[in-house]
N, C-alpha and C positions, 0 to 999 in steps of 0.2 A: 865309388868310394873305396879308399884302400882299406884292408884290415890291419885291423888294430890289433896288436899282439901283446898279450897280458897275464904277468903272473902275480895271483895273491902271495908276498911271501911271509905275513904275518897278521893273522886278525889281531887286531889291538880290542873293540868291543862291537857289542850288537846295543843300537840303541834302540830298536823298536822293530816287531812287526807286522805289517799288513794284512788284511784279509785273504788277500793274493796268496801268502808266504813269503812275498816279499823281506827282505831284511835290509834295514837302514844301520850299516856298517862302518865303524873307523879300522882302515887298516893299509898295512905295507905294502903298496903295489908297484911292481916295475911296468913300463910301457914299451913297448917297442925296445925292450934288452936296455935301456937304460937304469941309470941309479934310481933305486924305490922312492918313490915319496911318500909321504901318507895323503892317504884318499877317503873320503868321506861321500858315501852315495847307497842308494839299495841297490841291492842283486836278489835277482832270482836265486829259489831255495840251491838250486847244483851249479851255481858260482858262472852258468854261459852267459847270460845277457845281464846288463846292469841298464840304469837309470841314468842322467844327468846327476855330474857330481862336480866337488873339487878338490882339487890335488893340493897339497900345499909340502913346501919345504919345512925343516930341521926348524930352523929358525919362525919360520911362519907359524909354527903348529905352536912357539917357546909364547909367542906372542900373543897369538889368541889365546893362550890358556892365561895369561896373565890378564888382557881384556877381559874374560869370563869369571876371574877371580875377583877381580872390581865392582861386580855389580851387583846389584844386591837382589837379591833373589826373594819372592815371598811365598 
């Protein structure tokens, strides 16, 4: 498998962490030198390996926050 080449370039938040140190993250990552998108996944506490995540576009991130704003939370 090829490596994947990745830069954080803005945490946006930390939503929780694991026993591990793991941290379940929103932030700005570019992939392989492309345009960042936001990314939602845990990383290890020194930012090498991450978890299963998802990336989403500008638009995608305007959308779910509006889904998320609709619901009613108790």
């Amino acid at each position: 498998m090829a490596d994947i080449k990745f830069e954080v370039k803005e945490t946006i938040g930390v939503l929780s962490e694991s026993a591990k140190g793991w941290t379940k993250e929103l932030n700005l990552v570019s992939w392989n030198d492309k345009a960042p998108k936001y990314d939602l996944r845990e990383w290890s506490p020194d930012h090498t390996k991450m978890g299963k995540g998802v990336t989403i576009t500008i638009d995608e991130l305007k959308k779910l926050r509006d889904v998320l704003n609709s619901i009613a939370l108790e």
